[in-house]
PDB file of N, CA, C, O and CB in Angstrom:
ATOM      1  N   UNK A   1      34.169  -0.669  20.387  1.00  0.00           N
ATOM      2  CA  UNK A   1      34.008  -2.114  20.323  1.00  0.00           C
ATOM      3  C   UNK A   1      33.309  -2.566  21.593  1.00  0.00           C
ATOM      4  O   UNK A   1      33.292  -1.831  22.580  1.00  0.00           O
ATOM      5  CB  UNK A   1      35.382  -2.836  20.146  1.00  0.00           C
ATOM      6  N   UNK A   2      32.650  -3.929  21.587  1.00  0.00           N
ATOM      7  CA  UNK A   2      31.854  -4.159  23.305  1.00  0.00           C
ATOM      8  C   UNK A   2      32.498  -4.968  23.544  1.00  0.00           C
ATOM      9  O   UNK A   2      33.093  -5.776  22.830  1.00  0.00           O
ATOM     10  CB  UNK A   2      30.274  -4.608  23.689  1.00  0.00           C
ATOM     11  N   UNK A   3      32.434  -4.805  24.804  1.00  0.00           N
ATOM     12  CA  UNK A   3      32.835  -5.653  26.038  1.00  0.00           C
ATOM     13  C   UNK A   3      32.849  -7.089  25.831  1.00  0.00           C
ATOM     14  O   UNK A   3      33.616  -7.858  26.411  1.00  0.00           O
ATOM     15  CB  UNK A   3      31.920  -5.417  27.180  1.00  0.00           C
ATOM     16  N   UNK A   4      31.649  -7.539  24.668  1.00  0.00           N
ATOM     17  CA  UNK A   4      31.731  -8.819  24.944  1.00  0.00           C
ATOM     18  C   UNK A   4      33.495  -9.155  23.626  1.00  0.00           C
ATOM     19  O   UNK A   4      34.386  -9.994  23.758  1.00  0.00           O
ATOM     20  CB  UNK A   4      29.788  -9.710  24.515  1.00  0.00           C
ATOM     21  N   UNK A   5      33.319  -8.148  22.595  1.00  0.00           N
ATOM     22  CA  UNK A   5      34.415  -8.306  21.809  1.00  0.00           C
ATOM     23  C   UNK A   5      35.804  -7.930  22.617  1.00  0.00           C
ATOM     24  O   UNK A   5      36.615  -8.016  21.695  1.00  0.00           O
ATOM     25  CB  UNK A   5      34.188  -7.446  20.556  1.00  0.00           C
ATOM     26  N   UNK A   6      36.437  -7.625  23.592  1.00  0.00           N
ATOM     27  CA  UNK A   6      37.224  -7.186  24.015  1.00  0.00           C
ATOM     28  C   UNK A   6      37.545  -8.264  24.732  1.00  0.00           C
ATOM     29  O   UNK A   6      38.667  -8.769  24.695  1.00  0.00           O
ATOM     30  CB  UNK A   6      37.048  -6.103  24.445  1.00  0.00           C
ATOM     31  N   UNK A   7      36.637  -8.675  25.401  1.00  0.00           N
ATOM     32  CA  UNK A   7      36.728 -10.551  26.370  1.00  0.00           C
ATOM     33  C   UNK A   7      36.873 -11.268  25.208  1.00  0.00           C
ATOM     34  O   UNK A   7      36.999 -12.449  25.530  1.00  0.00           O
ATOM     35  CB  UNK A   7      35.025 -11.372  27.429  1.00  0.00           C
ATOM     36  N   UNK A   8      36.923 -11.126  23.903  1.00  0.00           N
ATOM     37  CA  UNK A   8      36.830 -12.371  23.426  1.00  0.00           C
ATOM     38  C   UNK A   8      38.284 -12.202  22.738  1.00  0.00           C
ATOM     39  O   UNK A   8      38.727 -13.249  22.267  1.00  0.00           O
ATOM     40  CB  UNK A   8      35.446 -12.729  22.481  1.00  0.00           C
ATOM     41  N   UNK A   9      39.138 -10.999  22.597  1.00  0.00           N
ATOM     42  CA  UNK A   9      40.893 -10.886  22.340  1.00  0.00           C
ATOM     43  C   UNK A   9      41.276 -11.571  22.983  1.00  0.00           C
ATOM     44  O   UNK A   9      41.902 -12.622  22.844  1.00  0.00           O
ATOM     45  CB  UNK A   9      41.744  -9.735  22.572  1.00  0.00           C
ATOM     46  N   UNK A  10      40.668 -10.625  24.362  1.00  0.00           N
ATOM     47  CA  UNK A  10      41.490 -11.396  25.919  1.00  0.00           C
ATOM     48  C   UNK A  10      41.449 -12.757  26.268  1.00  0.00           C
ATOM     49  O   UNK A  10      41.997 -13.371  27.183  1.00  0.00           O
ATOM     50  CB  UNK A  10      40.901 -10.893  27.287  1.00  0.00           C
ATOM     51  N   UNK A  11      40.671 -13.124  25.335  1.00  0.00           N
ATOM     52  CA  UNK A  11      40.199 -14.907  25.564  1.00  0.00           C
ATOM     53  C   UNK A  11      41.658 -15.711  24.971  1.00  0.00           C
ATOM     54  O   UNK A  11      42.456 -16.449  25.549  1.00  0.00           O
ATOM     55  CB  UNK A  11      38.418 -15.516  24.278  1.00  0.00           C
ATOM     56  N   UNK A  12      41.587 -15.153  23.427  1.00  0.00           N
ATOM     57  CA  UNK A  12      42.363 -15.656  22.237  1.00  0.00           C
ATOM     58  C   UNK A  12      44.064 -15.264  22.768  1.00  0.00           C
ATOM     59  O   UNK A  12      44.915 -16.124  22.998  1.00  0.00           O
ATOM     60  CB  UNK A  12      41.768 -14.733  20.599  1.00  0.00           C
ATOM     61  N   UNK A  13      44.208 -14.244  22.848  1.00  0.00           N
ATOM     62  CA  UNK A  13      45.766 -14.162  23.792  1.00  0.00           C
ATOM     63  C   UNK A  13      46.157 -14.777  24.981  1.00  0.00           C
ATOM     64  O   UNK A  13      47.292 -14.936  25.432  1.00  0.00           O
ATOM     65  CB  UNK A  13      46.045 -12.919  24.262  1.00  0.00           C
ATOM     66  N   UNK A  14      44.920 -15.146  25.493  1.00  0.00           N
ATOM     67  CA  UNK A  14      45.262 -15.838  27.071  1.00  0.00           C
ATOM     68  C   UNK A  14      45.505 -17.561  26.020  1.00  0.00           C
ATOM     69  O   UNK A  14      46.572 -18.138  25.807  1.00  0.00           O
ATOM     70  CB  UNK A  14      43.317 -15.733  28.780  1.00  0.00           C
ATOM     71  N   UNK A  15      44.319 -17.908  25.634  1.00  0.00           N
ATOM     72  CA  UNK A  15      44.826 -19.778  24.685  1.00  0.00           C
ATOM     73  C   UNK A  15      46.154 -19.628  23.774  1.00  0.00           C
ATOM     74  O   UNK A  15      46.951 -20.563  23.844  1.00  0.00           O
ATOM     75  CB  UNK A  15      43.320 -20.457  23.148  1.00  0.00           C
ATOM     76  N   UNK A  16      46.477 -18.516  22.905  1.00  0.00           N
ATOM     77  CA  UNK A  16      47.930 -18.308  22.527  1.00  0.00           C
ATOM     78  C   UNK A  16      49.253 -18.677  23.726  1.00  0.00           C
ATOM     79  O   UNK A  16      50.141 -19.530  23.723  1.00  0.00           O
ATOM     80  CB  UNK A  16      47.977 -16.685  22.137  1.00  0.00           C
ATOM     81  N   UNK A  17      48.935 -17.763  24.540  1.00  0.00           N
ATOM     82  CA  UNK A  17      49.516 -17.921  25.770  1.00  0.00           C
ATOM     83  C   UNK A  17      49.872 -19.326  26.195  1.00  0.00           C
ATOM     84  O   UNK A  17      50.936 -19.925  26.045  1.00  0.00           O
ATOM     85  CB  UNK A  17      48.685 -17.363  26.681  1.00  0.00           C
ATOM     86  N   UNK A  18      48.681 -19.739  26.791  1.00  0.00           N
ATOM     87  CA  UNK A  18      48.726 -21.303  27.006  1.00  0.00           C
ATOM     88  C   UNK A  18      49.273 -22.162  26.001  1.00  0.00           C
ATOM     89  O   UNK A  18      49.886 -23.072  26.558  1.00  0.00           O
ATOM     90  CB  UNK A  18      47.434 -21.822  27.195  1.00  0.00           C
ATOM     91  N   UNK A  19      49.318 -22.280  24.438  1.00  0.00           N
ATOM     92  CA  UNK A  19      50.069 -23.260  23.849  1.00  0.00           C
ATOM     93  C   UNK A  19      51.361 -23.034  24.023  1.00  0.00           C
ATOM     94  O   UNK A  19      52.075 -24.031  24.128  1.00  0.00           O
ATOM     95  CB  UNK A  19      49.820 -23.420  22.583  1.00  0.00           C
ATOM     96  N   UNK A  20      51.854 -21.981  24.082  1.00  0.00           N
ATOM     97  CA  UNK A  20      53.262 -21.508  23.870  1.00  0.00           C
ATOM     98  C   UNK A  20      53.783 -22.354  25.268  1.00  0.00           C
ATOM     99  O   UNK A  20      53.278 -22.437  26.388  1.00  0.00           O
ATOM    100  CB  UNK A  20      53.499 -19.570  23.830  1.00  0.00           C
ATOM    101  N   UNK A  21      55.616 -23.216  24.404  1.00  0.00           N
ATOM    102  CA  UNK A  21      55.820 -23.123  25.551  1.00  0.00           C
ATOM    103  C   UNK A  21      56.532 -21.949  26.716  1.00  0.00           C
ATOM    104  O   UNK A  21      56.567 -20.719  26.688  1.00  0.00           O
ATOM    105  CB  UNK A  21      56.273 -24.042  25.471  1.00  0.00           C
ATOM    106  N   UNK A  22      57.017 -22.880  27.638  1.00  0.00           N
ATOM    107  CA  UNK A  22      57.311 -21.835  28.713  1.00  0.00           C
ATOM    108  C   UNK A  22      58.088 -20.580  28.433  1.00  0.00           C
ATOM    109  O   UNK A  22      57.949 -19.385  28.694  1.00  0.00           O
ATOM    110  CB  UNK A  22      58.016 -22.456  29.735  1.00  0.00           C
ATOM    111  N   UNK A  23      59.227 -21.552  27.602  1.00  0.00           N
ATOM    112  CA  UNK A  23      60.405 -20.937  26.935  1.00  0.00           C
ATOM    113  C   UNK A  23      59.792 -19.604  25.868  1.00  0.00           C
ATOM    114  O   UNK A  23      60.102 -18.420  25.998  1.00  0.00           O
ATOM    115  CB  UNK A  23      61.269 -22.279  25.999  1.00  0.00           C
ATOM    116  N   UNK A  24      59.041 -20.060  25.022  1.00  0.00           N
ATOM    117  CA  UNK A  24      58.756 -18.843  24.335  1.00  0.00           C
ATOM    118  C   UNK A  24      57.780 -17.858  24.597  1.00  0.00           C
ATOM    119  O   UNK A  24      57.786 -16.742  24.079  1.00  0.00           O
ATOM    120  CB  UNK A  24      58.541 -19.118  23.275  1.00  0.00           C
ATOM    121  N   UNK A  25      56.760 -18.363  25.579  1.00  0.00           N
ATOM    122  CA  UNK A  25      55.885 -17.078  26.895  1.00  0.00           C
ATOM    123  C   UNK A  25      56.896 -16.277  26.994  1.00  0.00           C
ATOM    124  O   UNK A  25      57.195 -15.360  26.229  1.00  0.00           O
ATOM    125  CB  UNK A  25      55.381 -17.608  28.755  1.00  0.00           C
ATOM    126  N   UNK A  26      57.684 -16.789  28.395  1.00  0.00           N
ATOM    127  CA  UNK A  26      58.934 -15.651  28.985  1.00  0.00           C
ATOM    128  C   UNK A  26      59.862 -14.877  27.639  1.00  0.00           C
ATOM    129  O   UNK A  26      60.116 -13.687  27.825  1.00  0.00           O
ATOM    130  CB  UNK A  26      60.301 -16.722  30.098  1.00  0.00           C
ATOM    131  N   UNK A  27      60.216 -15.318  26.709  1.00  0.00           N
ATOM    132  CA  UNK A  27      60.567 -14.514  25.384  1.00  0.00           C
ATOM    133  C   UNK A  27      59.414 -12.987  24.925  1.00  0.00           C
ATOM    134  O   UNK A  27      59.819 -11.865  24.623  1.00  0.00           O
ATOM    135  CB  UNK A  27      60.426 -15.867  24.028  1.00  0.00           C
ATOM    136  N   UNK A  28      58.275 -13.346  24.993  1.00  0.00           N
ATOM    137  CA  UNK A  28      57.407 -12.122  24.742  1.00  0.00           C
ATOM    138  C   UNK A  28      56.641 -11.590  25.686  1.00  0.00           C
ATOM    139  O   UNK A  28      55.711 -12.036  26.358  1.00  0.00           O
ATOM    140  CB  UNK A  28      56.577 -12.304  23.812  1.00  0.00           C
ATOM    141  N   UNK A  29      57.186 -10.553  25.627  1.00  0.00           N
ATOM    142  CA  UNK A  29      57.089  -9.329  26.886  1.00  0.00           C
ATOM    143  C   UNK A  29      55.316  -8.923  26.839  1.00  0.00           C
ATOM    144  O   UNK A  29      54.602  -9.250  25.891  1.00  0.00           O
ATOM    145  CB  UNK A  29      58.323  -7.550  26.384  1.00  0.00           C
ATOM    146  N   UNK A  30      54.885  -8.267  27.886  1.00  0.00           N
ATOM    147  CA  UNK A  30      54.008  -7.662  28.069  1.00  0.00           C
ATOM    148  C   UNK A  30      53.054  -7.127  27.044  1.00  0.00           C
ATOM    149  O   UNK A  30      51.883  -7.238  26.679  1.00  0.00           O
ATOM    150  CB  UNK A  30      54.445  -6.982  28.664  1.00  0.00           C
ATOM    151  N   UNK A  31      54.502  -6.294  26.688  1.00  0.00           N
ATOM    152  CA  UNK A  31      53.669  -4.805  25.255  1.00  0.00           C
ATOM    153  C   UNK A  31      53.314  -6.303  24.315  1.00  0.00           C
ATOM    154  O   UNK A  31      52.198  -6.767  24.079  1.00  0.00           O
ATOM    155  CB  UNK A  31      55.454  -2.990  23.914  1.00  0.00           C
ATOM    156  N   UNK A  32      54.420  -6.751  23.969  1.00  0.00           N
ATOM    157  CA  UNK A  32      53.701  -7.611  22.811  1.00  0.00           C
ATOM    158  C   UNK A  32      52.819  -8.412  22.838  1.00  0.00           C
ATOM    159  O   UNK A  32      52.275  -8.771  21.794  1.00  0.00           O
ATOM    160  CB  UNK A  32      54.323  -8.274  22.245  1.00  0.00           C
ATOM    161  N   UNK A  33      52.446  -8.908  24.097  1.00  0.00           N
ATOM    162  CA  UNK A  33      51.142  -9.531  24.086  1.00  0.00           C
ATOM    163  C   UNK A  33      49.869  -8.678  23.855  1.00  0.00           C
ATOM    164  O   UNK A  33      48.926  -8.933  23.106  1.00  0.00           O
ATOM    165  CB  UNK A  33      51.001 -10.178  25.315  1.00  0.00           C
ATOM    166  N   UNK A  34      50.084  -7.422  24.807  1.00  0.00           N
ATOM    167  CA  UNK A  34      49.085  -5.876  24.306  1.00  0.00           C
ATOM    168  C   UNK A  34      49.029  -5.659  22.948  1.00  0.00           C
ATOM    169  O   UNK A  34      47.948  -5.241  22.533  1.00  0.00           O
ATOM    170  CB  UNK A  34      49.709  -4.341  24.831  1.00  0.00           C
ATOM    171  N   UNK A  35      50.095  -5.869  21.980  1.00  0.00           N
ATOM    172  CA  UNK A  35      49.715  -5.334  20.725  1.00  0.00           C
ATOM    173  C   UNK A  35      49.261  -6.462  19.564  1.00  0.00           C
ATOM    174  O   UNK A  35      48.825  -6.175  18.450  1.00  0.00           O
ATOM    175  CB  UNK A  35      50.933  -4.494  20.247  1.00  0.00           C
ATOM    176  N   UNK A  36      49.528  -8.196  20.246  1.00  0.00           N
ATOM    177  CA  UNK A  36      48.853  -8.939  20.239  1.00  0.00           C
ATOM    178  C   UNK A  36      47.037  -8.916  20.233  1.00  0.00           C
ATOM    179  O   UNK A  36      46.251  -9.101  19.304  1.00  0.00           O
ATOM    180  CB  UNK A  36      49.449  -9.379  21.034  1.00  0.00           C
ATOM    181  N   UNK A  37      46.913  -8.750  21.017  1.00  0.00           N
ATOM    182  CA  UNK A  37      45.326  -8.494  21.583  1.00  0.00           C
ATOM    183  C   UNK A  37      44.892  -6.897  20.863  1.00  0.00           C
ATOM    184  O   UNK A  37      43.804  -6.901  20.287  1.00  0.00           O
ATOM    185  CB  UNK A  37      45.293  -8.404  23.707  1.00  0.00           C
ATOM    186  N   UNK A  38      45.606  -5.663  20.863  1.00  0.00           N
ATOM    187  CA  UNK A  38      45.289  -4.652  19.983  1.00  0.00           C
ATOM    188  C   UNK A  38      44.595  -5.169  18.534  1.00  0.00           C
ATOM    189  O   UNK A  38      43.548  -4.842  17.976  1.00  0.00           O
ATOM    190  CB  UNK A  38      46.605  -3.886  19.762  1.00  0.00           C
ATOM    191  N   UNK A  39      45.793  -6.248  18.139  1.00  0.00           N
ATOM    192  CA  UNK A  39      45.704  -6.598  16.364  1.00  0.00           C
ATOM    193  C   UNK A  39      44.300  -7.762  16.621  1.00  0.00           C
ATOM    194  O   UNK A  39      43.343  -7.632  15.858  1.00  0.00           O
ATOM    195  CB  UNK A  39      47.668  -7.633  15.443  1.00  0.00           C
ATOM    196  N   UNK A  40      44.263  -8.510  17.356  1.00  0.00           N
ATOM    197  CA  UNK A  40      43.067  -9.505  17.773  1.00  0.00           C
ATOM    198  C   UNK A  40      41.544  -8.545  17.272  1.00  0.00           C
ATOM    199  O   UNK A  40      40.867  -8.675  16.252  1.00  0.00           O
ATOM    200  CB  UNK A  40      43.155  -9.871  19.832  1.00  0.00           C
ATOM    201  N   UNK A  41      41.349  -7.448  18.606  1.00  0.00           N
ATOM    202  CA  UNK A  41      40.582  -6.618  18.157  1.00  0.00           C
ATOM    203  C   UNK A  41      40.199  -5.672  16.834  1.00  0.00           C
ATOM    204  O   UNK A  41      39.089  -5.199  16.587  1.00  0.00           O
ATOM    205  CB  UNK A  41      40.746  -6.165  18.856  1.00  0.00           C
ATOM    206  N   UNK A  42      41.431  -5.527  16.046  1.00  0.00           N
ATOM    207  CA  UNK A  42      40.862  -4.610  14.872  1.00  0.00           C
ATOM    208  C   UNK A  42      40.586  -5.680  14.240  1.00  0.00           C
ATOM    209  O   UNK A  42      39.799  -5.568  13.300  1.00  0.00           O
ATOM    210  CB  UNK A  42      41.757  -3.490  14.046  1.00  0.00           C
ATOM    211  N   UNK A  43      41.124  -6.980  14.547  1.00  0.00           N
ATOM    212  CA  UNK A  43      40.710  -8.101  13.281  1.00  0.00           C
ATOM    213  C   UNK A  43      39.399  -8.369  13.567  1.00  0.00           C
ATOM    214  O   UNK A  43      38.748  -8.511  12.532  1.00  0.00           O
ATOM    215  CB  UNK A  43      41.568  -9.630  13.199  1.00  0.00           C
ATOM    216  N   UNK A  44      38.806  -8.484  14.495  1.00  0.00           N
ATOM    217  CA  UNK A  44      37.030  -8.384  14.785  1.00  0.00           C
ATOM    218  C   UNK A  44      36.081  -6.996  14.612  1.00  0.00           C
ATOM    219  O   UNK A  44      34.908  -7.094  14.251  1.00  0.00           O
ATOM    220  CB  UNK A  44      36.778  -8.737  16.425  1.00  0.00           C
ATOM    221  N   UNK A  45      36.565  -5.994  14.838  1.00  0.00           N
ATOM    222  CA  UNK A  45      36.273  -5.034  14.138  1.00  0.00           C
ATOM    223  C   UNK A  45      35.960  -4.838  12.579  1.00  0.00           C
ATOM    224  O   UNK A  45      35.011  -4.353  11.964  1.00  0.00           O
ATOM    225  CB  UNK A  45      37.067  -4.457  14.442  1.00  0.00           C
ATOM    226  N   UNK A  46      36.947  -5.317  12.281  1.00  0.00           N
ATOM    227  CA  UNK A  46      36.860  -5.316  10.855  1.00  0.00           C
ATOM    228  C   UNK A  46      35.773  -6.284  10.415  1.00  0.00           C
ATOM    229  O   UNK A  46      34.975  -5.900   9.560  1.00  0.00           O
ATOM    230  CB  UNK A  46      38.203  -5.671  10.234  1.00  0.00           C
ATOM    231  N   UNK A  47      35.648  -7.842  11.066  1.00  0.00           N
ATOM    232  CA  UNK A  47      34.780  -8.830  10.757  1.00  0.00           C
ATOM    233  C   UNK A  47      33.172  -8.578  10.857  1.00  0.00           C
ATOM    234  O   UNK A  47      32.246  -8.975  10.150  1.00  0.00           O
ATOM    235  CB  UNK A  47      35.168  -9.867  11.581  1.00  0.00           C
ATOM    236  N   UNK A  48      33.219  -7.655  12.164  1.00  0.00           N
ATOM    237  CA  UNK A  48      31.782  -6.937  12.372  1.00  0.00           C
ATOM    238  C   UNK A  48      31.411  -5.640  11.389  1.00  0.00           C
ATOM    239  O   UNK A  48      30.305  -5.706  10.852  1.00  0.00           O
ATOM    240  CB  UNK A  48      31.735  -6.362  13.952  1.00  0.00           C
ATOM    241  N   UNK A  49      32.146  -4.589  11.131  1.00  0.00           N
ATOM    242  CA  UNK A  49      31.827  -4.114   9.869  1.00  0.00           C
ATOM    243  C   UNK A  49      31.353  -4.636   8.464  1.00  0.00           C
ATOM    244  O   UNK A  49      30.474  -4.114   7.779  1.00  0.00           O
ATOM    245  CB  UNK A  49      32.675  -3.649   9.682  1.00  0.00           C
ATOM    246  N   UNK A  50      32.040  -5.688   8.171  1.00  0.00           N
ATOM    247  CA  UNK A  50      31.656  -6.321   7.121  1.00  0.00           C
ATOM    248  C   UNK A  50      30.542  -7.035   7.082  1.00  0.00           C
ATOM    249  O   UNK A  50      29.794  -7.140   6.110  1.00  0.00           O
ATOM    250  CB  UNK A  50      32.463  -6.967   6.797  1.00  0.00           C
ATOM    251  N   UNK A  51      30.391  -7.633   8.340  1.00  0.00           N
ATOM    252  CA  UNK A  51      28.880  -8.226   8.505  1.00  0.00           C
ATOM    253  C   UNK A  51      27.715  -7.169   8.444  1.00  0.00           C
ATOM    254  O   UNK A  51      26.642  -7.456   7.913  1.00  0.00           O
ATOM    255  CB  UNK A  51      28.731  -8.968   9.966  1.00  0.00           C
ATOM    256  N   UNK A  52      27.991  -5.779   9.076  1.00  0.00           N
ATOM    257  CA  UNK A  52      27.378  -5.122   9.364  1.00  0.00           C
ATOM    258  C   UNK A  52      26.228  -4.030   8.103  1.00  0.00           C
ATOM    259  O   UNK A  52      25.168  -3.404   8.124  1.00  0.00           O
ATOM    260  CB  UNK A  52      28.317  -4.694  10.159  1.00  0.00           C
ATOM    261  N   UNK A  53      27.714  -4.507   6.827  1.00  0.00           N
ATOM    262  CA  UNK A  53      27.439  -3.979   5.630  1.00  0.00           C
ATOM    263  C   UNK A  53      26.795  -4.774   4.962  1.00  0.00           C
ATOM    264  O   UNK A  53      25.966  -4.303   4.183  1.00  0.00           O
ATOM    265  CB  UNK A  53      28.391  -3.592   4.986  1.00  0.00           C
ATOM    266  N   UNK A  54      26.921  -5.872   5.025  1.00  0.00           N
ATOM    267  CA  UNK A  54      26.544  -7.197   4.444  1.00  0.00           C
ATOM    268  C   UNK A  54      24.518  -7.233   4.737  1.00  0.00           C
ATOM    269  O   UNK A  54      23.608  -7.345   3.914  1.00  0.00           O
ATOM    270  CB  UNK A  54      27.663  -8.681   5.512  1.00  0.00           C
ATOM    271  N   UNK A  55      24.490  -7.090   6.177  1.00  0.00           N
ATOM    272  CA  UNK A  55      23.382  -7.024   6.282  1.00  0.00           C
ATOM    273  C   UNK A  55      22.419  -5.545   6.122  1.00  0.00           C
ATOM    274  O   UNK A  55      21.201  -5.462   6.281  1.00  0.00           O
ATOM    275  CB  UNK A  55      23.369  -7.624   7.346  1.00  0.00           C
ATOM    276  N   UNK A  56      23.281  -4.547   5.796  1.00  0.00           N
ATOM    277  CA  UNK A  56      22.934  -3.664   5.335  1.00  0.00           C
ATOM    278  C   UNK A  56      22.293  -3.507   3.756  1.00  0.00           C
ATOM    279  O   UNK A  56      21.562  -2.814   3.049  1.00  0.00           O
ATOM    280  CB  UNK A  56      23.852  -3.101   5.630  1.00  0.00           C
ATOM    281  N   UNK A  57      22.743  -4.129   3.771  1.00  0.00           N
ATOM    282  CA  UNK A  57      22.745  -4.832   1.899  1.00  0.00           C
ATOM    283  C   UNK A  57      21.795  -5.599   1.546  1.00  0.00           C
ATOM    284  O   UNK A  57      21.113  -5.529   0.523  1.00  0.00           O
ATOM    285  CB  UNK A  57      23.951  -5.855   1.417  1.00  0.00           C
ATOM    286  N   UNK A  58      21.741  -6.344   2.396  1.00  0.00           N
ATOM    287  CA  UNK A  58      20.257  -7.452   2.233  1.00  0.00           C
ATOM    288  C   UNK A  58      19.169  -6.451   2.680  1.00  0.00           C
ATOM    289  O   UNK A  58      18.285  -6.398   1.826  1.00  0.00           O
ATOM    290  CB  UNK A  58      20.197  -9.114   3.466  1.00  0.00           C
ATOM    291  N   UNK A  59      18.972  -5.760   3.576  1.00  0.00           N
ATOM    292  CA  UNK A  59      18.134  -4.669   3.840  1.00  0.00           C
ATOM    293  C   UNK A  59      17.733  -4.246   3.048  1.00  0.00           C
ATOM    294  O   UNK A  59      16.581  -4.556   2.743  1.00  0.00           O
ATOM    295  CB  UNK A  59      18.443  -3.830   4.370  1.00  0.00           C
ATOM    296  N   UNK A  60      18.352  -3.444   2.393  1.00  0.00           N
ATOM    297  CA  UNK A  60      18.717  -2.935   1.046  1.00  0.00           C
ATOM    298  C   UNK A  60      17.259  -3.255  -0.069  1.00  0.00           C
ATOM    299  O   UNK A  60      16.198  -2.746  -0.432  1.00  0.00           O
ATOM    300  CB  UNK A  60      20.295  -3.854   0.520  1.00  0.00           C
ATOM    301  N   UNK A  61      18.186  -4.564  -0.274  1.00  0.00           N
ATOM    302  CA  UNK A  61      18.132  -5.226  -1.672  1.00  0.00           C
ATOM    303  C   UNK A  61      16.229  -5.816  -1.062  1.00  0.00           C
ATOM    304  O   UNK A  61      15.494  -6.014  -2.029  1.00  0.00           O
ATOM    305  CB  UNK A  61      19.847  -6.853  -2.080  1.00  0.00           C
ATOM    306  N   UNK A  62      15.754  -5.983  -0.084  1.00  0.00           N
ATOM    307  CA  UNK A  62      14.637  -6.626   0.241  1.00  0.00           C
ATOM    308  C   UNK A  62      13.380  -5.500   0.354  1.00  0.00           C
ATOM    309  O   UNK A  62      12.253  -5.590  -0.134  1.00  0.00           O
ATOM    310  CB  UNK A  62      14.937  -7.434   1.569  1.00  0.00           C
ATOM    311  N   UNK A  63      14.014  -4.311   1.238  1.00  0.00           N
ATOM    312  CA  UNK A  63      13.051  -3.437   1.132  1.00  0.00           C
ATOM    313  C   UNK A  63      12.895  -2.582  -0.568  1.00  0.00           C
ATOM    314  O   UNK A  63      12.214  -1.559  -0.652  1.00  0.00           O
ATOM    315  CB  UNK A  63      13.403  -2.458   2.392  1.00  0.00           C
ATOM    316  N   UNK A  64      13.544  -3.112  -1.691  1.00  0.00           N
ATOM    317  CA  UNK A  64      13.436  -2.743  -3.339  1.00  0.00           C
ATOM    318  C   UNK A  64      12.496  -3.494  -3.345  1.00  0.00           C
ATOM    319  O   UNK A  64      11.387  -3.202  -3.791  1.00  0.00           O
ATOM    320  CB  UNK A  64      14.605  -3.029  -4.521  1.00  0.00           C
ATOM    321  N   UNK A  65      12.845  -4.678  -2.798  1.00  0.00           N
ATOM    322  CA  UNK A  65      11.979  -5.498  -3.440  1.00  0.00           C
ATOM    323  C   UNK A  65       9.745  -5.187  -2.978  1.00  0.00           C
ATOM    324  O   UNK A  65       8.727  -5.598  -3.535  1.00  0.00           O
ATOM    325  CB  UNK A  65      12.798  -7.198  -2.830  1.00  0.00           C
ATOM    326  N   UNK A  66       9.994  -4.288  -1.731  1.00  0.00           N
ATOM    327  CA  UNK A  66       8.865  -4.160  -1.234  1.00  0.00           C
ATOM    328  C   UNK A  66       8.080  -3.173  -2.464  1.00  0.00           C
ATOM    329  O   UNK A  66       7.035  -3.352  -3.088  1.00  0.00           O
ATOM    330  CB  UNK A  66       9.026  -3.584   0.304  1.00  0.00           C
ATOM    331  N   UNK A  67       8.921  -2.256  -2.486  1.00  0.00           N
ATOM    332  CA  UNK A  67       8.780  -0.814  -3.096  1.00  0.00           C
ATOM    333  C   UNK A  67       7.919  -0.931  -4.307  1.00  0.00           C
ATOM    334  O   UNK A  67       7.053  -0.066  -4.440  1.00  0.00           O
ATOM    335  CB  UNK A  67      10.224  -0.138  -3.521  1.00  0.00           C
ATOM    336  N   UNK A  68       8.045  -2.089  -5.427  1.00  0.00           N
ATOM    337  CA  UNK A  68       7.630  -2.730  -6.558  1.00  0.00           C
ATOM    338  C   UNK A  68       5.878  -2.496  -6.145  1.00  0.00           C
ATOM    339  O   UNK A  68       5.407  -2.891  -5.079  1.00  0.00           O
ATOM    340  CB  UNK A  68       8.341  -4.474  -6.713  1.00  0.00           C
ATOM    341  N   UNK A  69       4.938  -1.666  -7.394  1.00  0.00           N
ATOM    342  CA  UNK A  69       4.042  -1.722  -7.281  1.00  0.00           C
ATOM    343  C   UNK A  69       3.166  -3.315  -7.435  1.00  0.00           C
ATOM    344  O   UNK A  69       3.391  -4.382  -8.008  1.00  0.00           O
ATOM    345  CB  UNK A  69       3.896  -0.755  -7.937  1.00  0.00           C
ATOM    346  N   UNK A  70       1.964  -2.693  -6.481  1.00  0.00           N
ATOM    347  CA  UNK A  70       1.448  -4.189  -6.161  1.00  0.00           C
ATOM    348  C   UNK A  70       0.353  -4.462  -7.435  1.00  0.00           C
ATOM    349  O   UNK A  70      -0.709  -3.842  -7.366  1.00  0.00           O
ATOM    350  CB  UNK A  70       0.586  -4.303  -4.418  1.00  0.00           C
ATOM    351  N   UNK A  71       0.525  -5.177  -8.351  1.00  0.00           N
ATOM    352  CA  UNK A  71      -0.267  -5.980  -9.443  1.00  0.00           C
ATOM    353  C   UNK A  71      -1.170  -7.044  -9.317  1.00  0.00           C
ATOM    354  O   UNK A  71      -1.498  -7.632 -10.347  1.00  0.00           O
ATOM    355  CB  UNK A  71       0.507  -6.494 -10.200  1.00  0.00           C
ATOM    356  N   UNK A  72      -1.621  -7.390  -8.259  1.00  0.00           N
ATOM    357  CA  UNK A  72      -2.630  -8.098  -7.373  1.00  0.00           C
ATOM    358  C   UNK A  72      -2.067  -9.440  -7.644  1.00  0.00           C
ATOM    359  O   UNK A  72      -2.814 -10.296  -8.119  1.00  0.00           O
ATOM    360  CB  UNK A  72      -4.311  -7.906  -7.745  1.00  0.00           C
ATOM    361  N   UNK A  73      -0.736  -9.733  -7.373  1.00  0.00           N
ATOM    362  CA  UNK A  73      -0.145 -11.279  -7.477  1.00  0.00           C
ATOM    363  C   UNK A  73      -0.702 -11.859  -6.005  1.00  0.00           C
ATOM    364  O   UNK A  73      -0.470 -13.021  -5.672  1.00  0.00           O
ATOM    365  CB  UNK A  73       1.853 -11.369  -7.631  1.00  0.00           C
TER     366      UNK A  73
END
């Protein structure tokens, strides 16, 4: 995953962080904020794969469309 996706967990757990109040920060420990931000990241992972296929697809589907012999349109 890049760097810029890894700053952007660490972004989303740090504003989680901040709404919570005080009382329920000090309730969740360390690890769980880590496995917080773990689950952050596969959920963008996953969002970039799908895009990734997505535009794989239009690729796809555009260079067929090149392939089509040319009939002097």
């Amino acid at each position: 995953m890049t760097t810029e996706n890894n700053q952007l967990a660490d972004k989303v757990v740090t504003a989680f962080k901040n709404v919570l109040s005080d009382e329920a920060r000090d309730a969740i420990s360390d690890k769980e904020f880590h496995e917080l931000n773990l689950i952050v990241r596969e959920a963008l992972s996953q969002h970039l794969s799908m895009a990734a296929e997505l535009v794989e697809d239009t690729a796809k589907r555009l260079k067929s469309m090149t392939d089509h012999q040319d009939i002097g349109l």
